[in-house]
N, CA, C and O atoms as a MOPAC input file, in Angstrom:
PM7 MOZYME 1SCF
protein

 N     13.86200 1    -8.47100 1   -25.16800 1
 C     13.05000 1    -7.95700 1   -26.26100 1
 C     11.63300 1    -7.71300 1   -25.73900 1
 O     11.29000 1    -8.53300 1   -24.88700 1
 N     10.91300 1    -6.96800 1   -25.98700 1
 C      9.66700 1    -6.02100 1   -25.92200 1
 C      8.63600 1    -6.60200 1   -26.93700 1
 O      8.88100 1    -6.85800 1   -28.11600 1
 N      7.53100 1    -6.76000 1   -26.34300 1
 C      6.72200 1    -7.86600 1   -27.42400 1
 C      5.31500 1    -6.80000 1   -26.85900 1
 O      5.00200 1    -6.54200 1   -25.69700 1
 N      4.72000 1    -6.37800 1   -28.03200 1
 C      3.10700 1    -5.74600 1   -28.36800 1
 C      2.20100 1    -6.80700 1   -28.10400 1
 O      2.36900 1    -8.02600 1   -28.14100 1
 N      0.93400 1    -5.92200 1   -27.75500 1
 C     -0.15300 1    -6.93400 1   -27.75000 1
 C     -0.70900 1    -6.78200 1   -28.92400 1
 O      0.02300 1    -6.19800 1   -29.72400 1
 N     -2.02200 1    -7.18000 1   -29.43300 1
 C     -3.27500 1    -7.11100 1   -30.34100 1
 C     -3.62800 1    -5.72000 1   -29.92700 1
 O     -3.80000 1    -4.86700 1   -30.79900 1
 N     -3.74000 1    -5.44600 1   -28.73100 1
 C     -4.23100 1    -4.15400 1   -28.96900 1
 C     -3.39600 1    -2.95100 1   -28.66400 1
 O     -3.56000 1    -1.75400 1   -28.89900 1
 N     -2.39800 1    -3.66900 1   -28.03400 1
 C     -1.61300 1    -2.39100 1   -28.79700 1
 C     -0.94000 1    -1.90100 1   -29.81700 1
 O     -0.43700 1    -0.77800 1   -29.79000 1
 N     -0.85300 1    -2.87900 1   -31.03600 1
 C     -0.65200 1    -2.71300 1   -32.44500 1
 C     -1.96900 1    -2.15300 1   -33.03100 1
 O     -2.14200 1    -1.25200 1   -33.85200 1
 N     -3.05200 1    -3.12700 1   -32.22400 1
 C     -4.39300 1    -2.22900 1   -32.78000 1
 C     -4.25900 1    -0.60400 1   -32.48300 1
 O     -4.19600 1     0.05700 1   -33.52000 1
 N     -4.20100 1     0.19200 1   -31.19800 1
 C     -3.85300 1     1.49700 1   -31.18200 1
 C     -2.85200 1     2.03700 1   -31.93800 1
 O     -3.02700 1     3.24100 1   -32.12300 1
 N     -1.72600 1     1.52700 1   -32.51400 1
 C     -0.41600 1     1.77100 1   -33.35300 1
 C     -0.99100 1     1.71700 1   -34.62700 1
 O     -0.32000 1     2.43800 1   -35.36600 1
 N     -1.86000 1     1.23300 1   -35.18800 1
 C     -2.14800 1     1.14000 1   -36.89200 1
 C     -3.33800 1     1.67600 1   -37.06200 1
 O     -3.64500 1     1.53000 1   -38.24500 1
 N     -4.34500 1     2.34400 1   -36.34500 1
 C     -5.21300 1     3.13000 1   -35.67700 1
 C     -6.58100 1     1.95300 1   -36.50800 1
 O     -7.16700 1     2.19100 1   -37.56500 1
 N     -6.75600 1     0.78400 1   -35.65200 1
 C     -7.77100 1    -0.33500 1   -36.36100 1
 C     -7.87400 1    -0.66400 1   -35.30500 1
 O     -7.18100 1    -0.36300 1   -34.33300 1
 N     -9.14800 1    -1.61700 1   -35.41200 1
 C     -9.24900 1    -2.54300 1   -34.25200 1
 C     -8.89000 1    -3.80500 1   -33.60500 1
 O     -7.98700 1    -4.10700 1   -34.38500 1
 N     -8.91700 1    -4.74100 1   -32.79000 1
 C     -8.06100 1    -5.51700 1   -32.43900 1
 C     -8.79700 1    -6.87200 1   -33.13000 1
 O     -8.15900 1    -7.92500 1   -33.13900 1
 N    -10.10300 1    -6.82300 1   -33.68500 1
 C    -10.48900 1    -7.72700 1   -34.21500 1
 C     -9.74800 1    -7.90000 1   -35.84700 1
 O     -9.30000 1    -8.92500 1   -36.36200 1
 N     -9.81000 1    -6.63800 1   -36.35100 1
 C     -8.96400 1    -6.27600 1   -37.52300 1
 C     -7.67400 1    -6.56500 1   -37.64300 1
 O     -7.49000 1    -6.97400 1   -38.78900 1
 N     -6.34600 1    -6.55300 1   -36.81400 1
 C     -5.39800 1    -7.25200 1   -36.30100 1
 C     -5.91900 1    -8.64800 1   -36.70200 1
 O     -5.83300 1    -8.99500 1   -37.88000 1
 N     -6.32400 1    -9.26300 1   -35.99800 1
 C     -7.01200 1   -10.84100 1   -36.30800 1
 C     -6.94900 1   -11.10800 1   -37.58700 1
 O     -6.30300 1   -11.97700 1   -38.17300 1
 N     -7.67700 1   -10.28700 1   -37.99300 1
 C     -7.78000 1   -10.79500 1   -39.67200 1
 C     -6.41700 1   -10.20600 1   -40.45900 1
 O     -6.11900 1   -10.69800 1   -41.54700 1
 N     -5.80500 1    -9.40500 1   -40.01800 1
 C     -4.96200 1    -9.36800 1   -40.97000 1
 C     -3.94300 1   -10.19400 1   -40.67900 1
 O     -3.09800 1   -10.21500 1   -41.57400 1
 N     -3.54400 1   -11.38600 1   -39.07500 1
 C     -2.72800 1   -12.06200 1   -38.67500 1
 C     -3.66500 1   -13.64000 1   -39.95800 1
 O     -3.31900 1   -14.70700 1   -40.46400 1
 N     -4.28100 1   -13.20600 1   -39.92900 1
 C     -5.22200 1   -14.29500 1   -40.59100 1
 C     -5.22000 1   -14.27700 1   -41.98800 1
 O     -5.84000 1   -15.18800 1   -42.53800 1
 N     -4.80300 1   -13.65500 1   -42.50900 1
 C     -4.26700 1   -13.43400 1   -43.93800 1
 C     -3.14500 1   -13.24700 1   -44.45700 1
 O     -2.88500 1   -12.94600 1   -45.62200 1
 N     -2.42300 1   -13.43700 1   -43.54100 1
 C     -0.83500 1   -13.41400 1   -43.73700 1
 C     -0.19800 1   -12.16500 1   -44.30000 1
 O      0.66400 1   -12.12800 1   -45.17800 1
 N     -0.90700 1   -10.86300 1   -43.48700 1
 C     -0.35200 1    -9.57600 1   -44.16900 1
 C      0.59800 1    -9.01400 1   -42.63700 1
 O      1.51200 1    -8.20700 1   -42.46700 1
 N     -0.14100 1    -9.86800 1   -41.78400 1
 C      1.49100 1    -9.28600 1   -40.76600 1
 C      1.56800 1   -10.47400 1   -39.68400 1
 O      0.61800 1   -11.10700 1   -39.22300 1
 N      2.48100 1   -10.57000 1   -39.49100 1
 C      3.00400 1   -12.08500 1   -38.87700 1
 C      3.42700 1   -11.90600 1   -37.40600 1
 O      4.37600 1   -11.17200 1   -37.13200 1
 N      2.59700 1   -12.70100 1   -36.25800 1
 C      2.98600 1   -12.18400 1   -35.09200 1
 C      4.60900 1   -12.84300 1   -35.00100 1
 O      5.15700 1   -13.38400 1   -35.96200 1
 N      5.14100 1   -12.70000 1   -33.85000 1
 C      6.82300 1   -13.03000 1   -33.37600 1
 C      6.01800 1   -14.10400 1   -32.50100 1
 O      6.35400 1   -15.27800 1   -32.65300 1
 N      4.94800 1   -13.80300 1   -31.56300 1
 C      4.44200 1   -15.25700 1   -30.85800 1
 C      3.07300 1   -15.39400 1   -30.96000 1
 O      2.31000 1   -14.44900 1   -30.76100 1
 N      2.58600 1   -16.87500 1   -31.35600 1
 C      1.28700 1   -17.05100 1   -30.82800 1
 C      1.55000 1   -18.24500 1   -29.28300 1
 O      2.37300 1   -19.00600 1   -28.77300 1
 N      0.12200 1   -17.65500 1   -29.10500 1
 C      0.24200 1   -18.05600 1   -27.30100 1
 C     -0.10700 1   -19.23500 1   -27.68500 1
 O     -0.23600 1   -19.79500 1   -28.77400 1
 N     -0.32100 1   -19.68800 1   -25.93100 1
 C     -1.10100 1   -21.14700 1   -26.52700 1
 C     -2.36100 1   -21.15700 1   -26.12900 1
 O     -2.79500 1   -22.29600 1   -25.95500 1
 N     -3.48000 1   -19.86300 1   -25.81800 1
 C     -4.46700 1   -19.17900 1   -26.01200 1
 C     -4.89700 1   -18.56900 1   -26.70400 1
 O     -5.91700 1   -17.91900 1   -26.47300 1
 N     -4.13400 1   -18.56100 1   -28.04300 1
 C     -3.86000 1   -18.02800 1   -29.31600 1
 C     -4.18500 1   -16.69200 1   -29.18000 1
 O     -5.09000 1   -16.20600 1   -29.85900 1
 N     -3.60200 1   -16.09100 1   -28.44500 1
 C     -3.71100 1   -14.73500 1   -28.56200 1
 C     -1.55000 1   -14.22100 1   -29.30500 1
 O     -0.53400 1   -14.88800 1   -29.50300 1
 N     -1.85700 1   -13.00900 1   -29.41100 1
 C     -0.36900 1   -12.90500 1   -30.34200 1
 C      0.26900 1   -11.72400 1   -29.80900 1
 O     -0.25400 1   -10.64600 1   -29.52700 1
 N      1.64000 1   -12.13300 1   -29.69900 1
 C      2.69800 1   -11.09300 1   -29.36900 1
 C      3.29700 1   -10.59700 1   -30.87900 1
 O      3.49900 1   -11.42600 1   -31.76600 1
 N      3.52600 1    -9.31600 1   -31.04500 1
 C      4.30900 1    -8.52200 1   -32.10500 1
 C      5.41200 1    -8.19900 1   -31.79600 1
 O      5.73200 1    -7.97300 1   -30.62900 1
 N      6.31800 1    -8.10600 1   -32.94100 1
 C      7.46800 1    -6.99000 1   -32.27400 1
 C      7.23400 1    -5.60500 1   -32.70800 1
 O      6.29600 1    -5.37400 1   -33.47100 1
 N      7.92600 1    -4.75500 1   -32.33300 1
 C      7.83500 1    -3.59200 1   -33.09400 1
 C      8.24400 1    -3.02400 1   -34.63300 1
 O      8.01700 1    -1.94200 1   -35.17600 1
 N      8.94100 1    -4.22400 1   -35.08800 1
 C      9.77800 1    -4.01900 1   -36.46400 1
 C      8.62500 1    -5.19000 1   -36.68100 1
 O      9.30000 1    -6.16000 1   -37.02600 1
 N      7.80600 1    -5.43500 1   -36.66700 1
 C      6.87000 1    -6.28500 1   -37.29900 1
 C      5.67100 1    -4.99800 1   -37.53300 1
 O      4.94300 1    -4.84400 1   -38.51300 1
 N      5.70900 1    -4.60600 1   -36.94900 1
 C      4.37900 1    -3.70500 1   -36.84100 1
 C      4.99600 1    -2.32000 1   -38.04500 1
 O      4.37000 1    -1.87100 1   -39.00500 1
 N      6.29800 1    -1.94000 1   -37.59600 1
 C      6.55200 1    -0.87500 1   -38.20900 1
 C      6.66900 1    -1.17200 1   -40.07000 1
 O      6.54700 1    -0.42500 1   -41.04100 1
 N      6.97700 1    -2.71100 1   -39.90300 1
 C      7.51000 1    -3.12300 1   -41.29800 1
 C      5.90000 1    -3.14800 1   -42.02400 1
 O      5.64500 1    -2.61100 1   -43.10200 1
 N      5.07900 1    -3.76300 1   -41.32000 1
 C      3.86500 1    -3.32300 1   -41.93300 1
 C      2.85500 1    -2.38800 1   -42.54000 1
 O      2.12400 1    -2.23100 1   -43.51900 1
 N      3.35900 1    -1.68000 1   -41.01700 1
 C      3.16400 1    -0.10300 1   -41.49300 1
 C      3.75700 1     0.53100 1   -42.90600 1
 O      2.97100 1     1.03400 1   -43.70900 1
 N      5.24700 1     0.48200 1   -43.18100 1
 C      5.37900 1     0.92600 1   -44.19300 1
 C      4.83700 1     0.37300 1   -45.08700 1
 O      4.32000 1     1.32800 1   -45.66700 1
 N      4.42400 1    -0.97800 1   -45.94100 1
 C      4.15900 1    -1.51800 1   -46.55800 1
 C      3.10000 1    -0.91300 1   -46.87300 1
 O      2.88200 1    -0.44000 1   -47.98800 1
 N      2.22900 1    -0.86900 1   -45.76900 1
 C      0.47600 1     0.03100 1   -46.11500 1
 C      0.93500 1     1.48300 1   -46.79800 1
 O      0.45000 1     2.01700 1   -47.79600 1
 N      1.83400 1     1.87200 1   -46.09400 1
 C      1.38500 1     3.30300 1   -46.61600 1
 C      2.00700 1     3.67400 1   -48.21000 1
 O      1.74500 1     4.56500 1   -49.01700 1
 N      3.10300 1     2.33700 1   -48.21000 1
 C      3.37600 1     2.38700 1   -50.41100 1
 C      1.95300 1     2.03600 1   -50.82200 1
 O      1.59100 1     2.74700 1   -51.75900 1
 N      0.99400 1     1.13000 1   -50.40400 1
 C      0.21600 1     0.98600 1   -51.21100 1
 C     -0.48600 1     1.63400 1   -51.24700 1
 O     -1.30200 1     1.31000 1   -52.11000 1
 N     -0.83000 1     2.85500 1   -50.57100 1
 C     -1.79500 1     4.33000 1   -50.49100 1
 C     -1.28300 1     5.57500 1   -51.47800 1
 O     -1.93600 1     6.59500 1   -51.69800 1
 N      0.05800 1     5.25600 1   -52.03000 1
 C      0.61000 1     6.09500 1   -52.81600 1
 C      0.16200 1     5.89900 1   -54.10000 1
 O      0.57800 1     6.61100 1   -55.01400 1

C-alpha cells in the first residue's frame, strides 16, 4: 500500500500543509499513520473520501 505525505495531500486538496494539520486536528480527515515524529501518512481513499465530502458541502 502507497501512503501520501502532508504535503502531498496538501498539493492534492490545493491548501497548505499547515492547513492539513489543522484539519488532521479537527477530526475532518484522519491520517492511516501518525509517525512517531508526528508527522502523518494518508491513504489515497482517505484523501479522496474527503475530498468528496468538501465538495457536497460547496453545493
Amino acid at each position: 500500500m502507497s501512503y501520501l505525505t502532508t504535503k502531498q495531500v496538501s498539493q492534492k486538496l490545493g491548501c497548505t500543509q499547515r492547513n492539513v494539520a489543522y484539519l488532521v486536528k479537527g477530526n475532518k480527515i484522519t491520517p492511516a499513520i501518525t509517525l512517531e515524529n508526528g508527522h502523518f501518512l494518508f491513504t489515497a481513499e482517505d484523501v479522496a473520501f474527503f475530498n468528496s465530502k468538501k465538495l457536497n458541502y460547496a453545493k
